[in-house]
C-alpha positions, 0 to 999 in steps of 0.5 A: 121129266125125261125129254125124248128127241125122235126123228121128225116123222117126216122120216122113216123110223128105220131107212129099210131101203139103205143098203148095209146094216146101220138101218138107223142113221143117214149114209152122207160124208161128215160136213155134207149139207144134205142131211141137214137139209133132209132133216129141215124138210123131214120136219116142215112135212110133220108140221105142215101135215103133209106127209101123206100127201107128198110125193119127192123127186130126187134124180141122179146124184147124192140127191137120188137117195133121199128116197132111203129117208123120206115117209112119203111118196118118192120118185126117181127121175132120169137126170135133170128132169125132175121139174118135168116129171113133177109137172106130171105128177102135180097136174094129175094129182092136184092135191099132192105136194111136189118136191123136186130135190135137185143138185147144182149139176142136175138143175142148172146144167142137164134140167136147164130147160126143165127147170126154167119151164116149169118155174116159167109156167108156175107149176105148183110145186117146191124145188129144193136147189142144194148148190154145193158148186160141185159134181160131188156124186160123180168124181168132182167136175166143174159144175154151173156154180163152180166158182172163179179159180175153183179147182175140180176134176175138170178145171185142174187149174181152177175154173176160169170164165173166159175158158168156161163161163161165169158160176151161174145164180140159180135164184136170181134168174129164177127170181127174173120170171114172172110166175115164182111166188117165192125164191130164196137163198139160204145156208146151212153153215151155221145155226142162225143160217140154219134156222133160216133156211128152216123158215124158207122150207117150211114158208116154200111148202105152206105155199104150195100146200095153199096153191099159191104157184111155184117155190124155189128154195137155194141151198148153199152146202159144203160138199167135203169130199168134192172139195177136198177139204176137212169138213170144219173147213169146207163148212167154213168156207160157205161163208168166206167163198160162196155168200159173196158170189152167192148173197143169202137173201129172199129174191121175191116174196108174192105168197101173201099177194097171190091167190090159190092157183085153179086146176091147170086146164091140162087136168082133163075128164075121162071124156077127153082122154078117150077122145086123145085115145082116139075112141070118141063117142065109142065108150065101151061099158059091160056093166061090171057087177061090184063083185066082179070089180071087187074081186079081180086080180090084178094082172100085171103083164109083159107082152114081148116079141119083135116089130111087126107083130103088133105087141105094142097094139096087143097092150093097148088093147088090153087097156081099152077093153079093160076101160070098158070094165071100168078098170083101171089100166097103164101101158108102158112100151119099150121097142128099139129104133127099128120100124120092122124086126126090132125087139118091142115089148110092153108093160101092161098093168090093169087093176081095180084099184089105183096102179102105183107104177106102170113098170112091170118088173115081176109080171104075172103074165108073160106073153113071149111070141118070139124065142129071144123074148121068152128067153129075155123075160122067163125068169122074171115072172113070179111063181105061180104065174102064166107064159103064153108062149107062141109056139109057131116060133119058139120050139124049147119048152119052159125051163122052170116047172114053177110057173103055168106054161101054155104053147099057143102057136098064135103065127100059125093060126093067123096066117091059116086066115090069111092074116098073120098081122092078127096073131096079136089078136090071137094072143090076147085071145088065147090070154083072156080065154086061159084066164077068162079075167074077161070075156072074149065075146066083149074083145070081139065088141072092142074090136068092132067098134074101135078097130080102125080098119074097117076092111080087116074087122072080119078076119080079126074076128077069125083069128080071135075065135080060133085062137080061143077054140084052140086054147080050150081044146088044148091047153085046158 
């Protein structure tokens, strides 16, 4: 009988993200903890059943390629924040399971605040802290945990507390805080440590599978290279060095006493969101056939141009009047710090089906209402797609012949009515006349209900129906 060892499905059969051709096994230095404890997640996730479910978060560091190896949903996070992006994550997505993979430097130095929040307001989900005393990704500088007359690329003489302070205990002070379920420290230096910190995983997981809070799990790894030593050694002195400074133990134990946990009360109903998004009682409903539904074509924009001409506001709009169709719709700005005159662009994204991210690389649609933004984002549409290029301001034509081009000069046609902060209204309108995915007269119904002032409803009205008499004699 022939006994077949597989990867656990935890993990992909082939890691297709990894750069260079060996598609088949993981990238870390001989010695490193990190692909031990991939493996010890890998197989806690096909245990528990969870894979669908689960979303990891690995920020900046050699945690941030975990997302090469995992079968799940994965999320990068800007430096230290994963905490926070997890408690996005976990409170829209209730059912899911987080887990926040973070080093030594990104929780305990950058996420301090992140991590102490959320492990202080009990979010439900599992941090997996792999403390290896080091900045290993990043040239080897002292790190929180960096031990007593540890030599780095910052302490050369070796760290020395009355200069730097004493290496911080993650888990103890996690441990210190009421609302953690579960805090342990384990390591991955031998077989019986391993298999420890195994049971850690998997316990930390079925806890935050049943909802019972937050779950913290330590991991004391050898990083090779960051120590500059051979990797039986570094391996080695996890033992002598790092278990006395760090003692492998569980700090609390609640799970078994701990109820699952209700929906935090920041999970809000579609009413409310309206309400945050200033629309009240102003519901918009077409009554979208199943067809309609069904049939639309995701569109995937980049509305881009300089403060001042409302391209933060042409986005939003978007996105209501497609709440209105009952579609769904993300917006994601992007403008610098100046008020007026600054570059301002958006990513709008509406969709009958579930948005993965807000982030628009490849639109579909480019709306460029000054020279610089054309320039910017030409070449990112994919062929086939729209530019609608406001041509009061932008005097080339396209460079590419793969994509429909549209001039439109949206200025000039809302400053004929007196109104030139309206030439957003006049792209958008000249947007949804060209593709018609929806229709102009309810842009007009969006606009006199939810449009603030009152004052300047008439004129908008104006720009919106002569930007769309202008697109269907001219650009179709």
């Amino acid at each position: 009988m022939t006994n077949v060892i597989t990867k656990p499905k935890g993990f992909y059969d082939n890691f297709e993200r990894r750069p260079g051709n060996d598609k088949k096994n993981t990238h870390y230095c001989p010695g490193c903890g990190h692909g031990r404890v991939h493996k010890l997640i890998a197989e806690a996730l096909e245990k528990l059943d969870i894979i669908d479910q689960s979303i990891f978060i690995s920020p900046v560091g050699c945690t941030v390629f975990a997302y090469y190896y995992f079968n799940c949903g994965n999320i990068q996070s800007a430096h230290g924040r994963a905490p926070a992006v997890g408690t996005g994550l976990r409170r829209s997505n209730p059912d899911s399971i987080i887990i926040s993979y973070q080093g030594d430097g990104d929780l305990g130095a950058i996420g301090t605040s992140e991590i102490i929040h959320a492990a202080n307001r009990g979010e439900n989900m599992t941090v997996i802290f792999v403390n290896n005393t080091i900045y290993g990704m990043t040239g080897g500088q002292m790190a929180p945990t960096t031990l007593e007359g540890q030599i780095t690329a910052t302490t050369p003489y070796g760290r020395d507390h009355n200069d730097q302070g004493y290496a911080m205990r993650m888990a103890e002070i996690i441990a210190t805080l009421e609302a953690p379920v579960y805090v342990e420290r384990v390591a991955v230096s031998d077989a019986k440590n391993i298999m420890k910190a195994k049971r850690a995983i998997y316990k930390a997981l079925e806890a935050q599978k049943e909802k019972k809070g937050f779950t913290f799990v330590e991991i004391l790894s050898a990083c090779p290279i960051g120590w500059k030593m051979k990797p039986v050694d570094a391996v080695k002195r996890i033992k002598t060095e790092l278990e006395p400074y760090f003692p492998v133990k569980c700090f609390k134990d609640k799970i078994g006493e701990t109820k699952p946990k209700a929906n935090p009360k920041s999970l809000v109903e579609n009413e409310e969101i309206y309400n945050v998004l200033g629309m009240n009682d102003k519901q918009l409903d077409f009554k979208p056939s199943d067809k309609f539904i069904n049939d639309f074509p995701e569109q995937k924009l980049r509305i881009a141009g300089f403060g001042g001409q409302g391209v933060l506001m042409a986005g939003t709009t978007l996105g209501y009047l497609s709440m209105g169709y009952k579609l769904n719709a993300t917006w994601l700005p992007s403008y610098g710090p100046e008020m007026r005159g600054g570059t301002a662009n958006c990513h709008v994204v509406l969709s009958s089906k579930t948005v993965g991210t807000p982030v628009v690389e490849k639109p579909n649609v480019l709306i460029a209402m000054n020279t610089p933004s054309f320039d910017s984002f030409e070449a990112d549409l994919v062929p086939g797609g729209l530019a609608i290029v406001n041509s009061s301001l932008v005097e080339r034509k396209a460079k590419r012949t793969d994509i429909n081009t549209i001039y439109v000069p949206v200025t000039e046609i809302a400053k004929s009515l007196g109104i030139q902060a309206a030439q957003n209204m006049a792209a958008v309108s000249a947007y949804l006349t060209y593709t018609g995915v929806m229709n102009i007269e309810d842009l007009i119904t969006l606009i006199k209900t939810n449009f603030k002032k009152k004052n300047l409803i008439d004129k908008n009205i104006e720009v919106i129906r002569k930007a769309h008499e202008y697109v269907k004699e001219n650009c179709m």
